[in-house]
N, C-alpha and C positions, 0 to 999 in steps of 0.2 A: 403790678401788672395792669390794673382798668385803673389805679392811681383815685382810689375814691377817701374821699375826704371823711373824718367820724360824723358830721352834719348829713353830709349824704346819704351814707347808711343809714343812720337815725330817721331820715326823711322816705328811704324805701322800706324800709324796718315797720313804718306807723301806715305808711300805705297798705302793704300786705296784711298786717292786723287787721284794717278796715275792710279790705276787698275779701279777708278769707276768715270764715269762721271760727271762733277759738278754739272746736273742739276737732275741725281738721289740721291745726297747727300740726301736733307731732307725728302724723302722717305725712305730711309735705315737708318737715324736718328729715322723718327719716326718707326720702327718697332724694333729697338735697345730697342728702349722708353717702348712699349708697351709692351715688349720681358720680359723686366727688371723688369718691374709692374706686370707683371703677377707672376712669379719669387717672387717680393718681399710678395704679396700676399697670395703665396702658404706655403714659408717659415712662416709666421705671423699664418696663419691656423694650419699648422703641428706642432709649438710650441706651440697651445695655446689646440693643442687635445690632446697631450702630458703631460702640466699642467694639464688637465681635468684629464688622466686617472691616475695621481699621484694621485692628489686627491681623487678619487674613490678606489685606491688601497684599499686592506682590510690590507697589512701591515704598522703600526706604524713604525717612526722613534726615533731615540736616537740618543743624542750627546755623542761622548765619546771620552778619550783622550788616546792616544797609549801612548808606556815609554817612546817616546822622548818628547811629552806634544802637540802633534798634535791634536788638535780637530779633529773627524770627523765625518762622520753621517754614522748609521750602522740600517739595516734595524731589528724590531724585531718581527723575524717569527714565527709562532707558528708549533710545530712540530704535524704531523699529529697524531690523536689517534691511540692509538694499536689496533690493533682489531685480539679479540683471535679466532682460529681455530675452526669452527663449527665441533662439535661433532655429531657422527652419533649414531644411534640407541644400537649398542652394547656396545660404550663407558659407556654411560648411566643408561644400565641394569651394568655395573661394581660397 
């Protein structure tokens, strides 16, 4: 995901030693911890309301294959009814 290299970390790893006291370490460990749970948590919820409202969608899917032989999935919408111009009273009398 931020694609960091084990040097890098190493190199923000000895900054924070430097910048934060040894004996606030496993306080700012634990709120890293709790920071990240919460976090993972949140993500877990947002994809699983996400599935929910797939699910509920009122549009169907289909598989279909473009002309280089790609499968893919295409949603199948249904197009709204027409609805014709109400006519007024002298249309009527015509």
């Amino acid at each position: 995901m931020f694609d960091l290299s084990i040097s890098e970390i190493l190199i923000i790893a000895a900054v924070i030693l430097i910048a934060v006291r040894p004996e606030d370490i496993p306080d700012i460990m634990s709120a890293i911890g709790k920071t990240l749970a919460k976090l993972k948590d949140f993500i877990r919820e947002f994809s699983f309301s996400l599935d929910e409202n797939k699910k509920d969608h009122r549009y169907t899917t289909k598989k279909i294959v473009d002309l280089e032989g790609n499968t893919r999935e295409a949603y199948d919408v249904p197009l709204p009814e027409k609805q014709e111009p109400e006519r007024s009273n002298n249309d009527q009398n015509n």
